[in-house]
C-alpha positions in Angstrom: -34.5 -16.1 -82.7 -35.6 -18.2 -79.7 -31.9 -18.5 -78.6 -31.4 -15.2 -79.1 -34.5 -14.6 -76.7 -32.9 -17.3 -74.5 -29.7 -15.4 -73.9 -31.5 -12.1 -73.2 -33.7 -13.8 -70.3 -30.5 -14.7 -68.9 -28.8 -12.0 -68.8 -31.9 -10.0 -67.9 -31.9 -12.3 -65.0 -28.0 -11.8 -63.9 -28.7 -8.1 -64.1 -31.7 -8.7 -61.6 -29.5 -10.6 -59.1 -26.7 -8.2 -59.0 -29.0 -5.4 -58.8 -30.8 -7.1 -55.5 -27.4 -7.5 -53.7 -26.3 -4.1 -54.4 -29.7 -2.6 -53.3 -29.2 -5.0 -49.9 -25.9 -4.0 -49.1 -26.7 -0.1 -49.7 -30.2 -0.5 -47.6 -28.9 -2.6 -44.4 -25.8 -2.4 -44.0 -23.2 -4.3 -41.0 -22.1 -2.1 -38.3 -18.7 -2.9 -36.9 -17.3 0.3 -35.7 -16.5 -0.2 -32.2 -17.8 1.6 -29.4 -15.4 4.1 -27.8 -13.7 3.2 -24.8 -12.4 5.3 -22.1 -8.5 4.8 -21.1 -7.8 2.9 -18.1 -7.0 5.0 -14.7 -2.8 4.8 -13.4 -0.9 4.6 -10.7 -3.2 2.9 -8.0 -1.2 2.7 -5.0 -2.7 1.7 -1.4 -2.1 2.3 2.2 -3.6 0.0 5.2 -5.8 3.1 7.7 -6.3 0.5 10.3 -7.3 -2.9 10.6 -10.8 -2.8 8.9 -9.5 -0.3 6.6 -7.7 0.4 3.8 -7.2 3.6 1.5 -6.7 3.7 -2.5 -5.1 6.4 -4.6 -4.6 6.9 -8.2 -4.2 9.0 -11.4 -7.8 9.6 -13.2 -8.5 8.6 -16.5 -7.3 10.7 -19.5 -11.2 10.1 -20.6 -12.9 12.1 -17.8 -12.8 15.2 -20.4 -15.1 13.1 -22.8 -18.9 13.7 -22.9 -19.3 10.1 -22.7 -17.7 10.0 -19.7 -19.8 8.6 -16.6 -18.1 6.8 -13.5 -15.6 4.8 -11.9 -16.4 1.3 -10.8 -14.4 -0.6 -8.0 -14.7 -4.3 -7.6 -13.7 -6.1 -4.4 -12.6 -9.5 -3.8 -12.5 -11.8 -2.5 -15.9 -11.9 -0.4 -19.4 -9.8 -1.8 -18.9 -6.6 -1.4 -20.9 -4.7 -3.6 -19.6 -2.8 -7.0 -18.5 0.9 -5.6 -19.4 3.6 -8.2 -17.9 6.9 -7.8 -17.6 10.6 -10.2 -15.1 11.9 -12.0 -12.4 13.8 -10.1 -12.0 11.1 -7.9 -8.9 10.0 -6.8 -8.9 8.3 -4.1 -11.2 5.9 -2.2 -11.5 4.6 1.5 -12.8 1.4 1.8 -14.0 0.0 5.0 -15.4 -3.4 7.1 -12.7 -5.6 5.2 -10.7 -8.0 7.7 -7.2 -7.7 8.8 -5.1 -10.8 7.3 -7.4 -11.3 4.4 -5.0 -10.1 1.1 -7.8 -8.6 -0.7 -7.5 -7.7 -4.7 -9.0 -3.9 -5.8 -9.8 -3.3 -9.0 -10.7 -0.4 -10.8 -12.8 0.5 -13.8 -13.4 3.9 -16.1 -16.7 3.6 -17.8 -18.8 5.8 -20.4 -22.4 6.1 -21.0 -22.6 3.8 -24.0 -21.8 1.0 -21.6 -17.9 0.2 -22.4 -15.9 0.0 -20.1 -12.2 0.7 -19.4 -9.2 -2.1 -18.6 -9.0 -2.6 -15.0 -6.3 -1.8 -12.7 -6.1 -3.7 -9.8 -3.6 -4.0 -7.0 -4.0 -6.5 -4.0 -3.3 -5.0 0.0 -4.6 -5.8 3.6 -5.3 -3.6 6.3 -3.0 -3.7 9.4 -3.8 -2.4 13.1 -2.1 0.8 13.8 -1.0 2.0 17.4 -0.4 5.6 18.3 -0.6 4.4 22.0 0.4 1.7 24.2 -1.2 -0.8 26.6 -1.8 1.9 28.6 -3.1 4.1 26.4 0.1 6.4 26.6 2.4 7.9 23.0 4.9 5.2 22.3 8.3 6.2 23.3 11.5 5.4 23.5 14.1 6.7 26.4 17.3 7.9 25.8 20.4 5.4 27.0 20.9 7.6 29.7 16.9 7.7 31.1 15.9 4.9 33.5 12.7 4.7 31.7 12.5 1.7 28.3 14.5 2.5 25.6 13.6 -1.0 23.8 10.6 -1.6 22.0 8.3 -4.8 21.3 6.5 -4.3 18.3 3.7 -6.6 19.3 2.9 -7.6 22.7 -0.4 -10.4 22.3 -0.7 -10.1 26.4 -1.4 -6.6 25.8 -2.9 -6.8 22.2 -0.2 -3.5 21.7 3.3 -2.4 21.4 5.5 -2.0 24.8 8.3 -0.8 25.6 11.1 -2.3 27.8 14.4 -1.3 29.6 17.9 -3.1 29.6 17.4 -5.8 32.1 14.2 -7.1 29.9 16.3 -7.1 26.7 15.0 -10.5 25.5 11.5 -8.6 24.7 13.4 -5.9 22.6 12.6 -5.9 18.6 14.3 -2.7 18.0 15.6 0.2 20.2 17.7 3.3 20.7 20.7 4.1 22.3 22.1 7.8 22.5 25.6 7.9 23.3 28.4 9.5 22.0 26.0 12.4 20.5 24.3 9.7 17.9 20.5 8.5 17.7 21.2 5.0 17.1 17.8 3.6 16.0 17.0 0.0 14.4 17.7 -3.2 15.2 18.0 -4.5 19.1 20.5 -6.7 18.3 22.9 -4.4 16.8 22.7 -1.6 19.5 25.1 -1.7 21.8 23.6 -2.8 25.5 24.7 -5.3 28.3 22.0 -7.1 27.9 21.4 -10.5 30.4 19.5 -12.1 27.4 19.9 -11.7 23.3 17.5 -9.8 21.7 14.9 -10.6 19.0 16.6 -10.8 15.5 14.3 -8.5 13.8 15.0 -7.3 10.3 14.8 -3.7 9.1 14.8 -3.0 5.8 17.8 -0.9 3.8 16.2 2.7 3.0 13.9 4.5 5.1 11.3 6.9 4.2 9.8 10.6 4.5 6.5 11.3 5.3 3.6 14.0 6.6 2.2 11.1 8.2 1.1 7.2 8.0 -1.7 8.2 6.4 0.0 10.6 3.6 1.8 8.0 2.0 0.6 5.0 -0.2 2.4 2.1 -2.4 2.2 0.0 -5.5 3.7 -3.4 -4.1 4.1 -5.7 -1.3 6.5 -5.1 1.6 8.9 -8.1 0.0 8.3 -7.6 -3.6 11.3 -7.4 -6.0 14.5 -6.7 -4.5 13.3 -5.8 -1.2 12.9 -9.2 -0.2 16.7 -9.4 -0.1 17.3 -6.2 1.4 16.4 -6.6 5.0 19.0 -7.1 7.7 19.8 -6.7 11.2 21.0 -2.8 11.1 20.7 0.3 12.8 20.1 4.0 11.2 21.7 7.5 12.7 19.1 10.0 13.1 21.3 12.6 13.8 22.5 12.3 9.9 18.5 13.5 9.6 16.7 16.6 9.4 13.8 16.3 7.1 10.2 14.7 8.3 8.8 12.1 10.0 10.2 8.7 8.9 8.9 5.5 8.7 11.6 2.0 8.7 9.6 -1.1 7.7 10.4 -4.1 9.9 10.1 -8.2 9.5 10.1 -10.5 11.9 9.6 -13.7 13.2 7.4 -14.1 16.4 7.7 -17.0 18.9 6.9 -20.3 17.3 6.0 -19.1 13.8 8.8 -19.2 10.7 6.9 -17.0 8.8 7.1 -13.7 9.2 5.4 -10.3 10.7 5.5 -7.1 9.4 5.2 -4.0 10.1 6.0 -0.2 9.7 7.4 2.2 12.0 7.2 6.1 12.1 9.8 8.2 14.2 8.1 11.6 14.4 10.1 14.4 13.7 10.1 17.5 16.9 9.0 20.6 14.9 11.4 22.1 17.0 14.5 20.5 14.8 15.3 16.7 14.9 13.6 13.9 16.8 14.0 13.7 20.6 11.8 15.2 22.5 11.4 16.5 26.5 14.8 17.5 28.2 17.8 15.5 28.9 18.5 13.1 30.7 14.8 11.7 29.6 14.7 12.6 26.0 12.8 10.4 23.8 11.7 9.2 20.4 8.0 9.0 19.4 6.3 6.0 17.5 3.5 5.2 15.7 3.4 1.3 14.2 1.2 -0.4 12.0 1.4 -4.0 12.7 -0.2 -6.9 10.8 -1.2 -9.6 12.9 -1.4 -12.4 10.7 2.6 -14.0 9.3 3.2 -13.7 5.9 1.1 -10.9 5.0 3.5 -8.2 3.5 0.9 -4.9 3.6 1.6 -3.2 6.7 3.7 -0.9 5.1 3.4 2.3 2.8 6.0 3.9 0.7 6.3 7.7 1.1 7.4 10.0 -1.6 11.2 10.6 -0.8 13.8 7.2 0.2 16.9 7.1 1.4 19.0 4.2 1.1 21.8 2.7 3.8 
């Protein structure tokens, strides 16, 4: 009998135990469901405004139609800048007081009310100095071949902290220039137009496509001047305008500037004459009109932007 009374205090006590954990697991139980995320933004592209100045764009999160939905955070570096925070609907952001030179990374964050936060997408750029004038604070032109006003241009003069133009006689100056005989608009490389000049040109490199645009400011890109294959695609060339009839168009351009063996880039925009193709004024002092974006500073491949339509040659 005492055995038997044994056994049953046992198992009594078994039964006990297992009945505890069950009523502890069903009472407090572990919560490991994760917290919803929201879905990364796409697309970021970038384009330099000036030389303080640069300007993001992108495609919004899929999320911002979710209740949880609260804001967009930007992160800067490098330096301390602040977190930016801006709404849904947003899609693109100017960011301001950043230094030309400095490759700067952007990065961009959906986030949600519960506190999580998206992937980042980031893309790294530097503002440039843009020039719609020259030293003296005239448009930047470009004579036709049979003007006696400059039909060669210097992207970068540091004497005058701005492009300038040049005629024949100063050919030595020229980065890239135009020449207008035989019916053609022969625009690109100095050194491949056709002039008597008393000194060589600058060997300046223009890359193989060019591209349509409303304006500089219109047009954005996801990668650096010489990323991928376009590293190997510039070259001493020329382009035919006349074989154009669409919008503005903007040629990006390397080169090396006294003393340095890295090099300078930049873009250049030929505008288009509303009127049909791009001289303007009356012949014989018809001209192309520029504006550049220049960065300063070698071996910094963000002056450019891509626009939405290329052309390759």
């Amino acid at each position: 009998m005492f055995k038997n009374f044994k056994t049953y205090l046992i198992a009594l006590f078994g039964f006990g135990f297992i009945l505890s954990a069950c009523t502890e697991n069903t009472t407090n139980p572990t919560d490991n469901t994760p917290k919803p995320k929201p879905s990364p933004i796409s697309n970021l592209m970038a384009t330099s405004k000036d030389d303080k100045t640069v300007i993001l764009k992108f495609t919004n999160s899929p999320s911002e139609t979710d209740t949880l939905f609260k804001d967009y955070e930007l992160v800067i570096s490098p330096g301390t800048y602040a977190p930016m925070y801006f709404p849904k609907g947003t899609n693109q952001v100017t960011i301001s007081n950043l230094q030309e030179g400095i490759i700067y990374t952007f990065s961009i964050a959906a986030r949600y009310t519960n506190d999580s936060v998206s992937i980042p997408v980031s893309i790294s750029w530097s503002p440039a100095t843009r020039f719609v004038k020259n030293k003296n604070n005239d448009a930047i032109r470009l004579y036709e071949t049979a003007s006696d006003f400059p039909s060669g241009l210097r992207l970068f003069s540091p004497s005058d902290n701005a492009p300038r133009t040049y005629r024949v006689v100063d050919g030595a100056e020229w980065d890239l220039g135009l020449n207008t005989r035989n019916n053609k608009i022969i625009f690109g490389s100095a050194t491949k137009i056709d002039y008597n000049y008393p000194t060589k040109p600058q060997p300046t490199q223009v890359l193989n496509q060019y591209f349509e645009a409303d304006s500089l400011n219109a047009v954005f890109d996801s990668q650096a001047m010489n990323a991928g294959a376009r590293d190997a695609n510039y070259a001493e060339r020329t382009f035919d305008l006349t074989t154009v009839n669409t919008k503005n168009l903007v040629f990006y351009v390397r080169k090396y500037e006294p003393g340095q063996t890295r090099y300078n880039y930049a873009k250049v925009m030929i505008k288009k004459n509303p009127s049909g193709g791009y001289l303007f004024g009356t012949s014989p002092n018809r001209y192309i009109e520029l504006e550049i974006s220049y960065q300063s500073k070698p071996d910094v491949p963000y002056a450019k932007t891509s626009a939405i339509s290329q052309n390759n040659k």
